[in-house]
PLY file of the C-alpha trace (Angstrom):
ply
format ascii 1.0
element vertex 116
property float x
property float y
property float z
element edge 115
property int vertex1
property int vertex2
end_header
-7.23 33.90 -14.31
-5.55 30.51 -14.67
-3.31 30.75 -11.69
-6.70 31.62 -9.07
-7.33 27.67 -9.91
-3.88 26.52 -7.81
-4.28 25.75 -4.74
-2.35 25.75 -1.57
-0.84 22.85 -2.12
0.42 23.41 -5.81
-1.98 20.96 -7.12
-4.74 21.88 -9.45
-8.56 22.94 -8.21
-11.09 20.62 -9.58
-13.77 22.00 -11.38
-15.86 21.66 -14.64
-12.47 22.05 -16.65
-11.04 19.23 -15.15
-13.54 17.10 -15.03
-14.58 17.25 -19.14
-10.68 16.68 -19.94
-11.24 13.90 -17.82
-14.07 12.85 -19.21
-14.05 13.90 -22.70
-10.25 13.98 -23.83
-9.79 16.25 -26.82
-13.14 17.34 -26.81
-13.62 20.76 -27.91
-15.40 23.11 -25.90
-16.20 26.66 -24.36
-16.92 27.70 -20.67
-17.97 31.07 -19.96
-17.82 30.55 -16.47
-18.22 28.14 -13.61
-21.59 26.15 -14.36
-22.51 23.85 -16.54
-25.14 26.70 -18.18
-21.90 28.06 -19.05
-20.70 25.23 -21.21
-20.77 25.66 -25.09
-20.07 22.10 -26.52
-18.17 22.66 -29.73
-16.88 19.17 -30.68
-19.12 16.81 -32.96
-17.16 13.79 -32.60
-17.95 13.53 -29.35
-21.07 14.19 -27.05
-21.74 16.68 -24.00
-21.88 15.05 -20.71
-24.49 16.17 -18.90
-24.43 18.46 -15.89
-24.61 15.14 -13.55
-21.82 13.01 -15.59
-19.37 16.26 -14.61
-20.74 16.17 -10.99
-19.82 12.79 -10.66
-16.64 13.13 -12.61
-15.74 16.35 -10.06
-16.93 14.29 -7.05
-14.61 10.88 -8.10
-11.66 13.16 -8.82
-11.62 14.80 -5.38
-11.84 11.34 -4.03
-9.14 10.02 -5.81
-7.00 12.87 -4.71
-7.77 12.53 -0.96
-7.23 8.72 -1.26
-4.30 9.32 -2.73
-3.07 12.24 -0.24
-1.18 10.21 2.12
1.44 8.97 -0.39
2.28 12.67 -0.91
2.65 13.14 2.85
4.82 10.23 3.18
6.85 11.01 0.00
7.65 14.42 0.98
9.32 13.15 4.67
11.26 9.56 3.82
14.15 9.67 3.51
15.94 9.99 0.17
16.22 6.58 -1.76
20.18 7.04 -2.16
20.33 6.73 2.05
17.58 4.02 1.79
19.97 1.88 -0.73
22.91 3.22 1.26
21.55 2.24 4.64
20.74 -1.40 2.87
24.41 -1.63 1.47
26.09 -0.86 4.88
23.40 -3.36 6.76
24.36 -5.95 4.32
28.18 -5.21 5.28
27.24 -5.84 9.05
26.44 -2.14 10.03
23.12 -1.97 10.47
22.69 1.32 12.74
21.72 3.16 9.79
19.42 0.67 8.57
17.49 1.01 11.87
17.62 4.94 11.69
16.00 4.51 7.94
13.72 1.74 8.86
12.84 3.64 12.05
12.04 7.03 10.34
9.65 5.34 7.72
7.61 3.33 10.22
7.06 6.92 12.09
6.14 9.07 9.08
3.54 5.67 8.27
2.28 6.22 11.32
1.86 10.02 10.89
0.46 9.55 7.74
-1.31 6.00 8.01
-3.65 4.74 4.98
-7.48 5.57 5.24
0 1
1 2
2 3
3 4
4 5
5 6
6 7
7 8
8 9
9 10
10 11
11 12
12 13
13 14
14 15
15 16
16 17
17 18
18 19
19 20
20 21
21 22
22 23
23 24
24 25
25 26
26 27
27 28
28 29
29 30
30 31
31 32
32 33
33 34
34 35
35 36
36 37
37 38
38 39
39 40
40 41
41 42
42 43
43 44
44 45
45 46
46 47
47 48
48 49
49 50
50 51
51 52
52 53
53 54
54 55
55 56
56 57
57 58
58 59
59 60
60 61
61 62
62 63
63 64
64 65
65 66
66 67
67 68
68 69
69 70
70 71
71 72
72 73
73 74
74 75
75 76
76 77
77 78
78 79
79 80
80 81
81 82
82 83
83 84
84 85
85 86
86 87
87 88
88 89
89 90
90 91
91 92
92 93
93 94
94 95
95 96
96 97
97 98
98 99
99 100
100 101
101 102
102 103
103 104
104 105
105 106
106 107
107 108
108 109
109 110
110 111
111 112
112 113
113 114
114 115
């Protein structure tokens, strides 16, 4: 079922799917099941990958998402870009308190959620 390849996190498992759409947009094709022995290749414009192109393809996807994972992190806790351009307005107005609460919250959720 199409909803057993979500995961916790919302985003999307990668598998063999995933990687021939990445690798093969528009390329017609069948999978009976997990492996690559499952794979019927349907499309004659373009040509199968082989069962090591999609391992790679798997193996650069998942490393692209875990490279990428702190930038979710962070954009799930700063704070909302209307208080960021708010907080910027009033500092520019010589209040800066709430500048230095924004500036102050970023710097911590950086450092909870630093870049690998």
């Amino acid at each position: 079922m199409w909803n057993d390849k979500i995961l916790d996190d919302g985003s999307l498992e990668i598998d063999i799917g995933v990687a021939l759409c990445s690798l093969r947009p528009g390329a017609q094709w069948a999978l009976g099941g997990d492996n690559y022995v499952d794979l019927k290749w349907l499309d004659s414009a373009q040509q199968k990958p082989t069962e090591e192109e999609i391992n790679n393809e798997i193996a650069r996807l998942v490393q692209a998402r875990e490279d990428n994972s702190y930038r979710n992190k962070r954009k799930k806790e700063y704070p909302p870009l209307e208080d960021v351009i708010v907080a910027l307005a009033e500092r520019e107005e010589g209040r800066p308190e709430m500048w230095e609460s924004v500036a102050a919250l970023r710097e911590s959720v950086r450092n909870k959620y630093p870049k690998l």
